[in-house]
C-alpha positions as CSV (number, residue, x, y, z in Angstrom):
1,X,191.3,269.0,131.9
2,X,188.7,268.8,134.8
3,X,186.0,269.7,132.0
4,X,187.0,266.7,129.9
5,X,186.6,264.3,132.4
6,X,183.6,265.3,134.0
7,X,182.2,265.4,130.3
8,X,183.0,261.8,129.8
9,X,182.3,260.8,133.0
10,X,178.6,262.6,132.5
11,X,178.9,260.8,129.3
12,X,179.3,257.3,130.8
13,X,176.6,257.7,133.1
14,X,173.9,258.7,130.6
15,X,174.8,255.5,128.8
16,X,174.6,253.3,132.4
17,X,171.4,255.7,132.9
18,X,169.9,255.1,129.9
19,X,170.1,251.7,129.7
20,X,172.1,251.6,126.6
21,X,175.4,249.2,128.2
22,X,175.8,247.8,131.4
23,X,179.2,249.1,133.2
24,X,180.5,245.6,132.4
25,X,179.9,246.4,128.8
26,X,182.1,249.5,129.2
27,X,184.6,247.9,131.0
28,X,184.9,245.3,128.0
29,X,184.8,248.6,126.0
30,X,187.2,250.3,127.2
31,X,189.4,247.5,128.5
32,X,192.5,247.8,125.6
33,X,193.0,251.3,127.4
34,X,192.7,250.3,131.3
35,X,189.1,251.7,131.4
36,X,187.3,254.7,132.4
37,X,190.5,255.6,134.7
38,X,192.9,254.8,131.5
39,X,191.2,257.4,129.3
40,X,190.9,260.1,132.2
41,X,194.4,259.0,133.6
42,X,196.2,259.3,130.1
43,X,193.6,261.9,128.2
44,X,192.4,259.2,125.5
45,X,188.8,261.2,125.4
46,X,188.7,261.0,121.6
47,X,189.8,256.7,122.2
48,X,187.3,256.2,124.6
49,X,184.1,257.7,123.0
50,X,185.6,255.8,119.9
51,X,185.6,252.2,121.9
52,X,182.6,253.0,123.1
53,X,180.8,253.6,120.0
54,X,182.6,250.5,118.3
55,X,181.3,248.5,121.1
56,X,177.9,250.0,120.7
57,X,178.1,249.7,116.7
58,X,179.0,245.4,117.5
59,X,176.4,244.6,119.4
60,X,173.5,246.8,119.2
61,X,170.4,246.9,116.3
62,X,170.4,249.6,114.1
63,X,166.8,250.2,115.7
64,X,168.7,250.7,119.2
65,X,171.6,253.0,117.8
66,X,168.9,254.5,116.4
67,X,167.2,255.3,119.7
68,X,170.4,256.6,121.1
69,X,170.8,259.1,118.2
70,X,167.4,260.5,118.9
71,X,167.4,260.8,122.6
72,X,171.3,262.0,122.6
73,X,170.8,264.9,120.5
74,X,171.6,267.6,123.5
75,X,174.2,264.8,124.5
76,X,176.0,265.0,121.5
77,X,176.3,267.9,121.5
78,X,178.2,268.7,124.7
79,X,182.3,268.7,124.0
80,X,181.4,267.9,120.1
81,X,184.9,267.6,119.0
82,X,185.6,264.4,120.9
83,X,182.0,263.1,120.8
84,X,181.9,263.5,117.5
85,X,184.4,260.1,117.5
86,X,181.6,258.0,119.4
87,X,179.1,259.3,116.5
88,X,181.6,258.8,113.5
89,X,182.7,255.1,115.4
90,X,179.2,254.1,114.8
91,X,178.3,255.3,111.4
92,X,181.6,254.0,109.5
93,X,180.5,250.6,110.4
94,X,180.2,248.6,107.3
95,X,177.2,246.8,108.7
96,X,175.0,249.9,108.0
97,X,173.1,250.4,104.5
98,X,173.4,254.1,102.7
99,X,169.7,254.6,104.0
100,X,170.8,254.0,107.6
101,X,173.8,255.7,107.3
102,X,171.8,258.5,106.1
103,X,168.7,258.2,108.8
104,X,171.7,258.2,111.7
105,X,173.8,261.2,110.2
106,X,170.3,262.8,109.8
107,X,169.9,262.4,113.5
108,X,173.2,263.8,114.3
109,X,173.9,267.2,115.3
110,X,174.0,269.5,112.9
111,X,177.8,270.9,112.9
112,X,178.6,266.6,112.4
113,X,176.8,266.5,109.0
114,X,179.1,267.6,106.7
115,X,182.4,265.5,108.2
116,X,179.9,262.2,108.5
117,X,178.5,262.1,104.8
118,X,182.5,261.0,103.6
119,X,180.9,257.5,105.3
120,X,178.2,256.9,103.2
C-alpha cells in the first residue's frame, strides 16, 4: 500500500513540477473524492489518475496533452495498471480527432497500445 501512495504522490508532484496543473487545479480535480488524502485515505488510485486526466483532458490543448505524453513516457510507465486510467481518461475524450487519438496512443507506452486503440 506504501508503494501506491508514494507512486501517486510522485505522480502529483511531477504534474505541480512540471507545470502541467497548479495544486488548485488538483484540488478541483480531485475534489468529488476529498482530494489527494481521499484517494490515499480510501485506495481510489485508479479514480484519482482518472479525475486527473479528465481534468487535464477539459482544459488543456491537445498541443499541451501532447507535451505531457512526450515528456511522461518513463512516468507512465511507473505502476501502469492504474496510470494507465489517467492515459485512457484522456484519450476517450470525444473532443479528440482519430489522428490525435492516434498521435497520443502513439506516444503512450507501449504495453497501453493495444487496450487504447478500442478509443479511436
Amino acid at each position: 500500500m506504501q508503494s501506491e501512495d508514494n507512486n501517486f504522490i510522485n505522480f502529483i508532484h511531477w504534474i505541480l513540477n512540471e507545470g502541467i496543473l497548479k495544486q488548485e487545479a488538483i484540488d478541483m480535480a480531485l475534489e468529488d473524492i476529498d482530494g489527494v488524502e481521499g484517494v490515499i485515505k480510501d485506495n481510489l488510485y485508479v479514480s484519482g489518475y482518472e479525475l486527473i486526466g479528465h481534468y487535464i483532458s477539459d482544459h488543456l490543448d491537445f498541443q499541451k496533452i501532447k507535451h505531457i505524453f512526450s515528456i511522461g513516457k518513463d512516468m507512465f510507465k511507473i505502476d501502469s495498471a492504474t496510470r494507465y486510467y489517467f492515459i485512457e481518461a484522456i484519450i476517450q475524450d470525444n473532443k479528440f480527432t482519430i489522428d490525435q487519438k492516434n498521435i497520443l496512443i502513439n506516444l503512450s507506452p507501449d504495453d497501453y497500445k493495444q487496450y487504447l486503440c478500442r478509443h479511436r
